[in-house]
C-alpha positions as CSV (number, residue, x, y, z in Angstrom):
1,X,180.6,105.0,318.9
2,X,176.9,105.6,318.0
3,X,178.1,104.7,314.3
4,X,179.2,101.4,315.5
5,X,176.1,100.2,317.7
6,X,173.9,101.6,314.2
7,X,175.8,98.8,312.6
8,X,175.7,96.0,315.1
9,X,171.5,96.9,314.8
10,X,171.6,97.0,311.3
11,X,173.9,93.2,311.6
12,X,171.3,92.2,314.1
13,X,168.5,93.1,311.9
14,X,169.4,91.5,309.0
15,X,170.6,88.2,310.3
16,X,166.8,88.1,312.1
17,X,165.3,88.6,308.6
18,X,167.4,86.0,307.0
19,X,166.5,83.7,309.7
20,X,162.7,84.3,309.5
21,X,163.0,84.1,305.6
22,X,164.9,80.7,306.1
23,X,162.4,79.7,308.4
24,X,159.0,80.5,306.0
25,X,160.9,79.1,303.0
26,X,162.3,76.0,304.9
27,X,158.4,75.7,305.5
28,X,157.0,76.3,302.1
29,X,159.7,73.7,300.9
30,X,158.7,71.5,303.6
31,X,154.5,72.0,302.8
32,X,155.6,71.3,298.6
33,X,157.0,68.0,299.7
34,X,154.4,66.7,301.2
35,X,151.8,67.3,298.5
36,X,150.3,64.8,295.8
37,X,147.9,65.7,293.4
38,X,146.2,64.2,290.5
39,X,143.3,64.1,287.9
40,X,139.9,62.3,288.8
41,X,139.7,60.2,284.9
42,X,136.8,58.2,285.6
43,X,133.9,60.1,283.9
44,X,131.3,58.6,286.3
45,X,133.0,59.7,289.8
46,X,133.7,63.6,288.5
47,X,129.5,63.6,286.9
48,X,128.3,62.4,290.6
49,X,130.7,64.4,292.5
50,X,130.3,67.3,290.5
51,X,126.1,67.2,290.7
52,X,126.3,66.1,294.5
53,X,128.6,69.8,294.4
54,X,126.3,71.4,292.7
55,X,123.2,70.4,294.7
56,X,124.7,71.0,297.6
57,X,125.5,75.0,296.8
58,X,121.8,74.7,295.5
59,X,120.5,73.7,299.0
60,X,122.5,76.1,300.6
61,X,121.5,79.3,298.4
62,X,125.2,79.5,297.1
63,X,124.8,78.5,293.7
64,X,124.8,82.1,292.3
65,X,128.3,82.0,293.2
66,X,129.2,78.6,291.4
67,X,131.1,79.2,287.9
68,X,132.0,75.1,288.0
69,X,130.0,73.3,285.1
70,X,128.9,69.8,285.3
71,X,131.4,68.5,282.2
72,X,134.1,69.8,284.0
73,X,136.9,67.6,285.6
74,X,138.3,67.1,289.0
75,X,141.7,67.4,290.3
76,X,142.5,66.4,293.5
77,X,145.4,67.7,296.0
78,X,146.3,66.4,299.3
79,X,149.0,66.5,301.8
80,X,150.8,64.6,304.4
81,X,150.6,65.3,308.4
82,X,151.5,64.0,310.8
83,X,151.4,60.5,309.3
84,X,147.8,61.4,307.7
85,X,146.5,62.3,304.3
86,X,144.5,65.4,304.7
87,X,142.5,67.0,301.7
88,X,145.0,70.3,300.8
89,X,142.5,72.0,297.8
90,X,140.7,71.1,294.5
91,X,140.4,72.6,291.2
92,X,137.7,72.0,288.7
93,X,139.3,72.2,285.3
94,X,137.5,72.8,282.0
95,X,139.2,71.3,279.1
96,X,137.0,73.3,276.4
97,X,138.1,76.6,277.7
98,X,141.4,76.0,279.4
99,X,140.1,77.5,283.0
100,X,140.5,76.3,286.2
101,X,137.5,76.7,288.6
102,X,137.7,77.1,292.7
103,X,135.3,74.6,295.0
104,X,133.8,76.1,297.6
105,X,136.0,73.5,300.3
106,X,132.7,74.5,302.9
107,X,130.3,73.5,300.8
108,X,132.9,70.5,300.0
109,X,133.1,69.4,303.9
110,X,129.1,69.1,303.2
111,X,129.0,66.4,300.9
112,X,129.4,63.8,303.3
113,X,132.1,61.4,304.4
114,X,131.3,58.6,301.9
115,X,132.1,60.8,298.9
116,X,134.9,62.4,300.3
117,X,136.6,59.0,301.2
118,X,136.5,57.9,297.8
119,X,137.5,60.9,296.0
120,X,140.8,60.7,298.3
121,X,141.4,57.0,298.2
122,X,142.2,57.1,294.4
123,X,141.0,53.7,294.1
124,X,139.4,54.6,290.5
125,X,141.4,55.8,287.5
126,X,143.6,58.7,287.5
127,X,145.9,60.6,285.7
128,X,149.0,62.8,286.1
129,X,149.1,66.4,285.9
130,X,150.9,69.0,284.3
131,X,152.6,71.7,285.1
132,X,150.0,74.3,284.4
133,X,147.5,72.1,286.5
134,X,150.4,72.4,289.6
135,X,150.1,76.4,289.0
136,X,146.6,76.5,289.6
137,X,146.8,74.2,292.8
138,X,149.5,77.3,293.6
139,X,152.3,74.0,293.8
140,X,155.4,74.1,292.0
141,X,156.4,70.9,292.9
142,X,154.4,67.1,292.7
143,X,156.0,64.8,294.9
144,X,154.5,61.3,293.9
145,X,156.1,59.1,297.2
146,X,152.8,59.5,299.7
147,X,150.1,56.8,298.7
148,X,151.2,53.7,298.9
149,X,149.4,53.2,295.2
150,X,152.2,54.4,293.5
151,X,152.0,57.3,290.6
152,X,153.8,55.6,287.5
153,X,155.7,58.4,286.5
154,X,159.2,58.1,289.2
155,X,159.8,54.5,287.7
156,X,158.9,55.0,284.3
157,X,160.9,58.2,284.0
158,X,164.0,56.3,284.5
159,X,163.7,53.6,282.2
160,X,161.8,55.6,278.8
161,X,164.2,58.3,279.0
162,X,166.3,60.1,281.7
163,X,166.1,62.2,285.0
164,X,168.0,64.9,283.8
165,X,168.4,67.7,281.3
166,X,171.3,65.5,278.9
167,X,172.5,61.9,279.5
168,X,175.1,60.2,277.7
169,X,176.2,56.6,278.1
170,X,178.7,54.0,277.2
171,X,175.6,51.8,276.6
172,X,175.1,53.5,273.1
173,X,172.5,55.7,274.3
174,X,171.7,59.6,274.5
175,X,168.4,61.6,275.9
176,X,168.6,65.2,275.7
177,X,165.2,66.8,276.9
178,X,164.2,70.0,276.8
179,X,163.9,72.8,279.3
180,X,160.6,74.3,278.5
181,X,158.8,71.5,277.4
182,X,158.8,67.7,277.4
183,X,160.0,66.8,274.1
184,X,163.1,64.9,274.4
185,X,165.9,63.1,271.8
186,X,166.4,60.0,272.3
187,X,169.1,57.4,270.6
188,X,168.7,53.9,271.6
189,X,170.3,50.5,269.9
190,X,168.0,47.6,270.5
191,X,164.4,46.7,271.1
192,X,165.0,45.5,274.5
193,X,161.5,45.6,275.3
194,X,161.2,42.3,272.6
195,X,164.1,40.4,273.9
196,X,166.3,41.7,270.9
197,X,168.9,43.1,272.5
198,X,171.9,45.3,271.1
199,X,174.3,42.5,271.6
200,X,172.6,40.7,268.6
201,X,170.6,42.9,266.9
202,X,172.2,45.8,264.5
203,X,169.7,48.4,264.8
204,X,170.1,52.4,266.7
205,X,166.9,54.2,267.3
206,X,166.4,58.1,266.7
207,X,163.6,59.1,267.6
208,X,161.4,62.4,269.6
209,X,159.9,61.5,272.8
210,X,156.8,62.8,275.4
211,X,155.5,62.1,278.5
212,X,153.4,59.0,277.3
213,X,154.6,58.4,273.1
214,X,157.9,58.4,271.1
215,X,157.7,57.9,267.2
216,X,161.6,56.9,265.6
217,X,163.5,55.6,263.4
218,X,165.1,53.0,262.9
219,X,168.4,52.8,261.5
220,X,171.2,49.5,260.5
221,X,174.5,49.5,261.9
222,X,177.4,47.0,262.7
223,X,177.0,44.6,265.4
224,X,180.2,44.9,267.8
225,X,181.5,41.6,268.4
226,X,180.6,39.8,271.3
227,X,182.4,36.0,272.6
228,X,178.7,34.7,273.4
229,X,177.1,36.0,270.3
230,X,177.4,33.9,266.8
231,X,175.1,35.0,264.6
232,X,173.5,38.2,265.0
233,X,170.0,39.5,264.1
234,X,170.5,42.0,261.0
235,X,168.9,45.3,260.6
236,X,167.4,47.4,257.9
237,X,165.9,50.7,257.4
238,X,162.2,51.6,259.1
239,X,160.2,53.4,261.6
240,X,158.1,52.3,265.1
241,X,156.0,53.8,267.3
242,X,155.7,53.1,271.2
243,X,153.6,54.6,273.9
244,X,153.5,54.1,277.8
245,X,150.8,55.1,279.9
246,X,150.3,54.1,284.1
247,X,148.3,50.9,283.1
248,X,148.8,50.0,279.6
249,X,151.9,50.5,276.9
250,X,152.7,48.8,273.6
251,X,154.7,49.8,270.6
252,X,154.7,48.8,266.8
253,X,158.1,48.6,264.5
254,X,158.5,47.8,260.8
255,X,161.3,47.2,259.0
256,X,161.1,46.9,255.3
257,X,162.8,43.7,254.0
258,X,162.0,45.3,250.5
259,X,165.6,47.4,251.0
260,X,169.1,47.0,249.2
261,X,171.5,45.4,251.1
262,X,175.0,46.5,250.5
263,X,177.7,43.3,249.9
264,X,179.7,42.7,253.5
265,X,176.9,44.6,255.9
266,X,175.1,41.5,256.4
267,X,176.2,38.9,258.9
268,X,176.1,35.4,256.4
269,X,174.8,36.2,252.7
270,X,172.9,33.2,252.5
271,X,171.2,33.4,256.0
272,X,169.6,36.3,256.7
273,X,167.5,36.5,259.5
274,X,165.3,39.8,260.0
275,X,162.6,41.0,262.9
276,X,160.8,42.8,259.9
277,X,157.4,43.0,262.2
278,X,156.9,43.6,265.6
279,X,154.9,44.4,268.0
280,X,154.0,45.0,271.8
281,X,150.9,45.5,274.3
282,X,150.9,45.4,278.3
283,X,149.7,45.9,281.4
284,X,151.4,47.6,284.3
285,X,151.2,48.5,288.0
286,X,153.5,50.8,289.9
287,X,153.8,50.0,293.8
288,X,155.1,51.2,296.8
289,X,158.6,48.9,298.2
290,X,159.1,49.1,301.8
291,X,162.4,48.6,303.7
292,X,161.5,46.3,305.8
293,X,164.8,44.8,306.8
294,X,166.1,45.2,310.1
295,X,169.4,46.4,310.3
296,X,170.4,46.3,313.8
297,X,170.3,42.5,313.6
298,X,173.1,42.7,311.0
299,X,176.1,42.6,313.6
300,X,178.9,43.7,311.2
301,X,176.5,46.8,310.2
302,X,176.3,47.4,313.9
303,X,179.7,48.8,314.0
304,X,179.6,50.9,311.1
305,X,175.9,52.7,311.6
306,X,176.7,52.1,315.6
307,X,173.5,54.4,317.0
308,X,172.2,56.0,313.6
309,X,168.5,56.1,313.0
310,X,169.3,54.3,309.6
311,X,170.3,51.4,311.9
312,X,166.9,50.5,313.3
313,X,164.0,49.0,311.5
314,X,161.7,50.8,309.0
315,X,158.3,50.1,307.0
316,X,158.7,53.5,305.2
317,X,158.9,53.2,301.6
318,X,162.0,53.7,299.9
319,X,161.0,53.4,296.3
320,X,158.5,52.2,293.5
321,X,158.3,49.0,292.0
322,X,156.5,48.8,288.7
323,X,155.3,45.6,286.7
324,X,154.5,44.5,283.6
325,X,152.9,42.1,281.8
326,X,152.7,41.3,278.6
327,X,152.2,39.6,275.2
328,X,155.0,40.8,272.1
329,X,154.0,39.7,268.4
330,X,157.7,39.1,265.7
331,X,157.7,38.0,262.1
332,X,161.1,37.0,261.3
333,X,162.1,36.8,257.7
334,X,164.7,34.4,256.3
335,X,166.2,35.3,253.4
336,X,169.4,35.5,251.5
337,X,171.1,38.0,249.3
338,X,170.3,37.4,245.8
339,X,173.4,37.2,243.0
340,X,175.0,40.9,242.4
341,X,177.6,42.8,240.4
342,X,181.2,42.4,241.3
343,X,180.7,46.5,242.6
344,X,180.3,46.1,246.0
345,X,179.1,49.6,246.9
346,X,175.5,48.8,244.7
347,X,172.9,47.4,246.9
348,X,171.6,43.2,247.0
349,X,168.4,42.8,247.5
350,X,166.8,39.9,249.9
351,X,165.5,36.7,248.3
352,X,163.2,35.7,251.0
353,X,163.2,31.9,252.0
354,X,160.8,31.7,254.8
355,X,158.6,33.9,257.5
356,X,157.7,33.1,260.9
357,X,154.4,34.8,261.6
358,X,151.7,32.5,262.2
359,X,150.4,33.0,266.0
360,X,152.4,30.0,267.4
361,X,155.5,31.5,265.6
362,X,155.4,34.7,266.4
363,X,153.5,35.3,269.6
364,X,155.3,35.9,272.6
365,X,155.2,36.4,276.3
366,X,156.9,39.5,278.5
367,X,157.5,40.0,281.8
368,X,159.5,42.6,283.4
369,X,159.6,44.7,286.8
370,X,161.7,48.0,287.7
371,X,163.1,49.9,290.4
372,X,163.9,53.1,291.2
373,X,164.6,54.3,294.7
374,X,162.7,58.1,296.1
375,X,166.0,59.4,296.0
376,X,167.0,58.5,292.2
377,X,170.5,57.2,293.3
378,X,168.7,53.4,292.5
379,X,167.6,51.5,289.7
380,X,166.7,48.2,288.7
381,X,165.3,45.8,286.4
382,X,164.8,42.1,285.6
383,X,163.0,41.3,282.4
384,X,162.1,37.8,280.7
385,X,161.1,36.9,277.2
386,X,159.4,33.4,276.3
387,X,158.0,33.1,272.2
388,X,156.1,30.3,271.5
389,X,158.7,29.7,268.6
390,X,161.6,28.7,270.9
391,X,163.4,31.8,270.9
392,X,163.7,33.1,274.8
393,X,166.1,35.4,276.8
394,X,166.4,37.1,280.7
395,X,167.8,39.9,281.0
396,X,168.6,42.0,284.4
397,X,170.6,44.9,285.1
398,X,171.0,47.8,287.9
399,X,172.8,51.2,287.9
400,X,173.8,53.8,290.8
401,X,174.4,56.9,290.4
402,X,177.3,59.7,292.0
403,X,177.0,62.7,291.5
404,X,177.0,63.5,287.6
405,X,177.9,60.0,286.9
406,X,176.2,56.6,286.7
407,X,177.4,53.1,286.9
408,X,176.0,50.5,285.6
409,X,175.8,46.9,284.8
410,X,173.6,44.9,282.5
411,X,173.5,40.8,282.1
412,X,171.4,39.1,279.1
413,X,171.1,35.5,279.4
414,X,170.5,33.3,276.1
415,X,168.8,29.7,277.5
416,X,170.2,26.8,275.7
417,X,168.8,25.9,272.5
418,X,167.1,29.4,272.6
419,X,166.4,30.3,268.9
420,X,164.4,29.7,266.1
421,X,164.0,27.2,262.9
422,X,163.4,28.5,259.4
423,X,162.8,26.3,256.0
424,X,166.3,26.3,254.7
425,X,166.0,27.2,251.1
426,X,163.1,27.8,248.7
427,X,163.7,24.5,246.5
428,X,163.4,22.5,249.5
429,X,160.8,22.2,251.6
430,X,161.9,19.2,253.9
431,X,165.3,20.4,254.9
432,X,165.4,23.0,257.8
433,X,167.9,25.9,259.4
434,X,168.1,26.6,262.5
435,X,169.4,30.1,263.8
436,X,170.8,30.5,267.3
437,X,171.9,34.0,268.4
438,X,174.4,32.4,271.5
439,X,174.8,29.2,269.6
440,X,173.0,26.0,270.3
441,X,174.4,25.7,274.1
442,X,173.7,29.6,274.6
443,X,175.5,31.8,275.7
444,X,175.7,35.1,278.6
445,X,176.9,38.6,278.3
446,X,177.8,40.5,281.3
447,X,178.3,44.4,280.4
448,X,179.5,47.2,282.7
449,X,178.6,50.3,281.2
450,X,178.8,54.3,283.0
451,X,176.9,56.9,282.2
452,X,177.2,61.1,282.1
453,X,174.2,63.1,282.9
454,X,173.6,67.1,283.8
């Protein structure tokens, strides 16, 4: 009898301390969700609040107890209450030696309310953190949904790489980052961000990605045929080079035209057309996208949601919009295969007839906004590409993901009369040829693709 009541305590007892632990770590989970931080990277504000810092421990006798040096730099933590930002801590950190340097958040509250609104308003440039910065904020989680001036990182994460660990698609692409750092593989057909997309263009990527760069190479392949497509950019061997950043991005790409090409892996022998220069620069802006449609006026939702709080109208944001802006720089070579030995396995080389790549040739606008919901079951993207030389595409596409799977759709769009005009041979000056990727009335593809992440 007494055994049995010992182990109804001992039952009692433990369920309490699983409850309490549930409780503190439902709380700490809670707390980490509701944090933001970042890096002050304007030089001026971390000098003046630095010095006013520093002043102020001087004033108050403190400063004995100050280890925070005036080149140091800022980083910034705050968290969500009750519908308010509050400051949560803030680090100094010294990039010369590596350490990370406590404010005295008293002699903080001190410095006055002016100071204090602009060091939390964020309305100066910033910067993300890492993970070693989140360790000394005692965080192990940056959520990046509070401000309404939106971190970069949630929208550009799912559109330079992937999400996950591995992701494999139908799309003819693969990421594979790593665990422990934030290198990644990446293999891409394509430069989408030019308008050459890999319906026309016979190129894959490989290439090692970061946070902000990825250097590749680029690689020729076989175009797969496509009803809107008749006549296909071709590809050759080379390299490129693109970085991303929260305002700016860009990327460079050579190919060398100088390269053997082998009998048969050319689209036409005697029209060769070939991005063997390009270029990229823009600006972007990440934003916060409210729902702000009301539901419960939507009858037919009415019965399905019936008295759910998703039924009722909402200005919380439910994911980031990011925009860019930009101009995009191509020389396109015409060229054809000169005369080779009846061995078709021994490489041609290009005879080159003309090159675009004079500024109202080869400059270019590019404009293109994405989507990607808080929860990362959302993405979207509409994209348009105008060159001053004729040649312009749209492009849109959006994906939604279950579980370990994604599905997808893209559409590129291919204006009528959308393509360029070249000189037509070397011997004739007066006579010109005129490529078009969809054909002269243009053309639309409309591709499905699903996707396999973990």
């Amino acid at each position: 009898m007494n055994m049995k009541m010992n182990l109804n305590i001992l039952i009692k007892k433990i369920k309490n301390t699983l409850l309490l632990v549930t409780i503190l770590f439902g709380s700490v989970s809670n707390a980490q969700q509701n944090l933001i931080s970042w890096e002050v990277a304007d030089p001026q504000l971390n000098r003046k609040f630095i010095e006013m810092y520093l002043n102020k421990l001087i004033e108050n006798d403190k400063f004995e107890q100050n280890s925070i040096q005036a080149s140091d730099v800022v980083i910034v933590q705050m968290q969500q209450q009750n519908d308010k930002l509050t400051l949560k801590r803030l680090r100094a950190k010294n990039y010369d030696s590596g350490e990370y340097r406590r404010f005295m958040m008293d002699q903080v509250k001190k410095l006055g309310p002016d100071m204090m609104n602009t060091l939390m308003d964020r309305k100066y440039k910033w910067a993300e953190i890492n993970r070693r910065d989140l360790s000394a904020l005692e965080t192990y989680s940056n959520i990046d949904n509070i401000l309404n001036e939106r971190s970069f990182k949630r929208a550009r994460d799912g559109f330079w790489w992937t999400t996950s660990q591995v992701e494999v698609s139908s799309n003819e692409s693969v990421y594979i980052r790593s665990k422990s750092t934030n290198q990644a593989f990446r293999l891409e057909t394509g430069l989408s961000d030019l308008g050459l997309y890999r319906y026309f263009f016979g190129n894959t990527i490989l290439g090692l990605s970061n946070d902000i760069s990825s250097t590749y190479l680029i690689v020729p392949r076989d175009v797969p045929a496509y009803d809107a497509i008749q006549q296909p950019l071709d590809g050759t061997f080379g390299i490129g080079f693109k970085f991303d950043t929260h305002s700016i991005g860009g990327q460079v790409n050579y190919m060398d035209a100088g390269n053997k090409f082998k009998t048969g892996r050319v689209n036409d022998e005697s029209h060769v057309v070939l991005p063997s220069a390009s270029g990229l620069i823009y600006w972007s802006n990440t934003f916060a996208i409210n729902n702000f449609i009301d539901l419960s006026e939507v009858k037919f939702l009415q019965k399905i949601m019936k008295n759910s709080p998703g039924a009722q109208r909402t200005d919380e944001a439910f994911g980031s919009l990011r925009l860019k802006v930009g101009l995009t720089f191509t020389e396109f070579i015409h060229a054809k295969l000169k005369p080779g030995t009846s061995d078709t396995k021994e490489g041609r080389e290009l005879e080159i007839i003309d090159r675009l790549n004079k500024v109202d040739e080869a400059l270019g606008f590019f404009v293109r906004s994405e989507l990607v919901t808080d929860n990362k079951k959302i993405k979207a993207y509409a994209q348009a590409n105008q060159s001053f030389n004729g040649f312009s595409n749209f492009s849109l596409g959006a994906e939604y993901s279950i579980k370990i799977m994604k599905f997808g759709v893209q559409i590129v769009n291919v204006p009528k009369e959308s393509g360029l005009e070249f000189l037509e041979s070397n011997s004739n000056n007066s006579n010109t040829w005129q490529w078009y990727p969809a054909g002269k009335e243009g053309g639309q593809i409309v591709q499905p693709y699903i996707s396999f992440y973990f």
